[in-house]
C-alpha positions in Angstrom: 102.6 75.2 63.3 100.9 77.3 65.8 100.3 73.7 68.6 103.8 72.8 67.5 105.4 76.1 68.9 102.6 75.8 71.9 103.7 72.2 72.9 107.7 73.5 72.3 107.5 76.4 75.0 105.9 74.3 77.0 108.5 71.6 76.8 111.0 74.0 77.5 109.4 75.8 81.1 109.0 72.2 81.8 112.7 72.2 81.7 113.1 75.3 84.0 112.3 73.6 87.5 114.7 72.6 89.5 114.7 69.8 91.8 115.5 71.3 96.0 117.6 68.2 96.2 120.5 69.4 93.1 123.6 70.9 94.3 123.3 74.8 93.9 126.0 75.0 91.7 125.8 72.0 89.3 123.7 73.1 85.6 123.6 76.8 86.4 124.9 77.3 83.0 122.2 74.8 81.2 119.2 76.5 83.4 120.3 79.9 82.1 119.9 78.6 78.7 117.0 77.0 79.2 115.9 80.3 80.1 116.6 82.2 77.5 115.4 79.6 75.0 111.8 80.2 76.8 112.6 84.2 76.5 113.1 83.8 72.6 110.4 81.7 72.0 107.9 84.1 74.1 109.3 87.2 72.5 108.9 85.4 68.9 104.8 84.7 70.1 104.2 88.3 71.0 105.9 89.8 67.9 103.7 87.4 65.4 100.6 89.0 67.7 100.0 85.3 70.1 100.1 87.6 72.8 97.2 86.2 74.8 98.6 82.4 74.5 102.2 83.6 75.5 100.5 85.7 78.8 99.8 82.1 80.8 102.7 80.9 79.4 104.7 84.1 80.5 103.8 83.6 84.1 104.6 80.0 84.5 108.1 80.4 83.4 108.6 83.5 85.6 107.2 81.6 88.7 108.9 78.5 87.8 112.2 80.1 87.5 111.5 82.5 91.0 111.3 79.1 92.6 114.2 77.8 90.9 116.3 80.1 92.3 115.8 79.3 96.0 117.9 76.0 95.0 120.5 77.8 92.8 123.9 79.6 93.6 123.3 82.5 91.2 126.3 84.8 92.6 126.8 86.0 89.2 123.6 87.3 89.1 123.1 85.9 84.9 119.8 83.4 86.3 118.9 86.7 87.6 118.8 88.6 84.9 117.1 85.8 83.0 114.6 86.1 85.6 114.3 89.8 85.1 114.0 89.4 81.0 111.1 86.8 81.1 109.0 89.3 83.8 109.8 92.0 81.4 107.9 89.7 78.7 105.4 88.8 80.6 104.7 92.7 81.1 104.8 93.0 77.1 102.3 89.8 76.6 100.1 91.3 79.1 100.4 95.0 78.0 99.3 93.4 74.2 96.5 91.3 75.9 95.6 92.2 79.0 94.6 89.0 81.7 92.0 90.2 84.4 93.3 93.5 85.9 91.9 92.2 89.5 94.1 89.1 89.4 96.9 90.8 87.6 96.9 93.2 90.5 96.8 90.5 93.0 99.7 88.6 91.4 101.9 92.1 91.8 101.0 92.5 95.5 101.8 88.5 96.3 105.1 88.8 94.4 106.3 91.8 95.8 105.4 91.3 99.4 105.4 87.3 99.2 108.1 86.6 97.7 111.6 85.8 98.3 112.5 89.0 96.7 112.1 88.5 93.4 111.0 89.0 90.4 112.0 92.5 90.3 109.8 94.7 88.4 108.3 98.1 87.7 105.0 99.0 88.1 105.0 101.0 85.3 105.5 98.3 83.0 102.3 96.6 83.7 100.5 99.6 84.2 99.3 99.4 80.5 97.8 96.5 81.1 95.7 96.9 84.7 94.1 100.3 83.1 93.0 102.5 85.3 91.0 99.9 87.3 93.6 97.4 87.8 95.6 100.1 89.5 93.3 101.6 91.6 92.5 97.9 93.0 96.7 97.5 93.1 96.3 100.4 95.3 94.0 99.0 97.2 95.2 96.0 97.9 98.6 97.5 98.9 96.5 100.0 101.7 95.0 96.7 103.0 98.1 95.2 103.1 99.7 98.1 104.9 97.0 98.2 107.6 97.0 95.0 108.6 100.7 95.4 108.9 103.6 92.8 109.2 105.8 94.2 111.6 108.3 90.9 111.5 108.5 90.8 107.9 111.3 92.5 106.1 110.1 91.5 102.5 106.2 92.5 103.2 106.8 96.1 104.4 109.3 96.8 101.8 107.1 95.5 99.5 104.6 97.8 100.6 106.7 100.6 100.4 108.0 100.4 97.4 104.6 99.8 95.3 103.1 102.5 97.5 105.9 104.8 96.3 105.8 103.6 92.8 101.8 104.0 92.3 102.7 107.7 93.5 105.1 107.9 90.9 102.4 106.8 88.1 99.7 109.4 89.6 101.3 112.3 88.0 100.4 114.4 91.2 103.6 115.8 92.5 102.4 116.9 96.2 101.2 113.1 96.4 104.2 111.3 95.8 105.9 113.8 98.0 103.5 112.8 100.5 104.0 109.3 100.1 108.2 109.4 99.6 108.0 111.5 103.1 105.6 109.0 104.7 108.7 106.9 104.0 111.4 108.6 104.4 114.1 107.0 106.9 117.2 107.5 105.2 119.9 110.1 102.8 118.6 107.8 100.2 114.3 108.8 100.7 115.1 112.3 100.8 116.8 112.1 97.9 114.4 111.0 95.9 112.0 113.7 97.3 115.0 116.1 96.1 114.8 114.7 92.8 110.7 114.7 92.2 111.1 118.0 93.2 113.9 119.4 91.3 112.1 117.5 88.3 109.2 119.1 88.8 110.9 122.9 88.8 110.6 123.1 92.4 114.4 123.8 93.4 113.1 126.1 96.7 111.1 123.2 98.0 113.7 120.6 97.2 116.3 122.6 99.2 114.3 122.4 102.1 114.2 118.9 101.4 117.6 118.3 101.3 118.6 120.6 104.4 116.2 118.2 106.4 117.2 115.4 105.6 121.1 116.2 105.7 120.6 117.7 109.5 119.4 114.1 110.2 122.3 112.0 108.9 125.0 115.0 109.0 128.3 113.0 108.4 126.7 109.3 107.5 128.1 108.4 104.6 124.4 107.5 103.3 124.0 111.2 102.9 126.6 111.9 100.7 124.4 111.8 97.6 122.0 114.2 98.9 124.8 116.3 100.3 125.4 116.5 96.5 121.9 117.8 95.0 122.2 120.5 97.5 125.1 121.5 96.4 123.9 121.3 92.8 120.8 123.4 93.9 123.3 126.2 95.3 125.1 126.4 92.4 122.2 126.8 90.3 120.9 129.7 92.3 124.1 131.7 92.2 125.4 130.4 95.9 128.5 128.7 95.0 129.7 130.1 98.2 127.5 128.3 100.7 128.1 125.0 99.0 131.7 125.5 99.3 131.4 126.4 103.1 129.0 123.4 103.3 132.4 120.9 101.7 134.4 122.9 103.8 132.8 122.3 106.9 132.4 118.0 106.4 135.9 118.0 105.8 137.0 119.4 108.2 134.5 117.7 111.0 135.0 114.5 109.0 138.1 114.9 106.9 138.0 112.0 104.5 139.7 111.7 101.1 136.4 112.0 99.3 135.5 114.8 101.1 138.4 117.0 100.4 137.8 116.3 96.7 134.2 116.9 96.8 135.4 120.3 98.6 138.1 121.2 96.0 135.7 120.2 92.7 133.3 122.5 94.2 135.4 125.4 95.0 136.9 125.0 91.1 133.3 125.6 89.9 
């Protein structure tokens, strides 16, 4: 029963390449079934404890269907999220039986900074299976790649950036994932995420700061509107409902959009 299933899920990743020369939009439907016939079968193998046979297996589908969708109109985004459920099983099969932490660490760095963008996936959901080790040699390999540098390529410094800021996020040390997010700060968006470690971690003067800096470097982008937001949520919560009033008042009236003067009246009403 067990080489029946074996040779089955391997029948069916079989089924998931996709030949360059097919027209992007003929058989999306039947490869998105495809895939999710593979996602059954895998999740079925971890949950009757074949974890280690579904880990290979795991991979092969999620590399297979990366490729795959180089050659496939996938507007709706539904091969995608196919895409997105097998990684997440491969994360389970690996979390249950962890492969080599050195090569699982490699295969996250080449994916991320490699690829054509996708998979997507967290850190954090392999993290159980690289241990301690595996993520200190992610870490490592993710420096390396950073010093050599690869000023030309869009997806290898934004892979770098984000797995630098994600292994941050996994140390637990506050002041280092600060460190990191500032490191990378460039936009409304970076500093609000410092805002939000912050605030998390009960650090609302800090996290003003934060916020002041980086809304005095985008003023009126629209980018900033967000973070424009957690300040004013930080004012409020310290009593100075006042000065994020005069804070709406003043980008409506340099700016003087509709979403403005309704982020001006909501505040003054509370």
């Amino acid at each position: 029963m067990a080489d029946a299933q074996l040779t089955e899920v391997r029948r069916l990743i079989d089924g998931l390449r996709r030949n360059p020369r097919t027209h992007p939009y003929h058989g999306r439907r039947e490869y998105s079934d495809r895939a999710r016939e593979v996602a059954v079968v895998l999740a079925s193998m971890i949950e009757a404890g074949r974890a280690a046979d579904a880990v290979p297996l795991a991979r092969r589908a999620v590399e297979r269907a990366t490729s795959s969708l180089l050659h496939i109109d996938d507007s709706s985004g539904v091969i995608g999220a196919d895409l997105r459920k097998l990684t997440g099983l491969y994360a389970r099969a690996c979390a249950s039986a962890p492969p080599d932490a050195a090569k699982l660490a490699a295969w996250l760095v080449a994916s991320r900074c490699d690829g054509p963008g996708w998979p997507d996936f967290a850190v954090a959901d392999f993290a159980p299976a690289l241990g301690a080790a595996g993520l200190a040699e992610l870490a490592r390999l993710v420096e390396e790649r950073r010093a050599s540098g690869e000023p030309d390529s869009w997806s290898a410094s934004w892979g770098v950036s984000s797995l630098r800021k994600e292994l941050a996020a996994l140390s637990g040390d506050v002041d280092a994932h600060v460190a990191v997010l500032a490191q990378e700060a460039r936009s409304g968006r970076d500093f609000g995420e410092i805002v939000a470690v912050l605030r998390d971690a009960g650090r609302e003067r800090e996290a003003e700061q934060w916020a002041r800096q980086g809304l005095a470097a985008e003023p009126l982008s629209p980018w900033t509107d967000r973070l424009r937001e957690q300040l004013a949520e930080l004012l409020l919560g310290s009593g100075r409902g006042d000065e994020a009033v005069a804070m709406y008042r003043d980008v409506f009236e340099r700016r003087a959009t509709h979403s403005d003067y309704a982020r001006k009246v909501s505040c003054e009403a509370s």
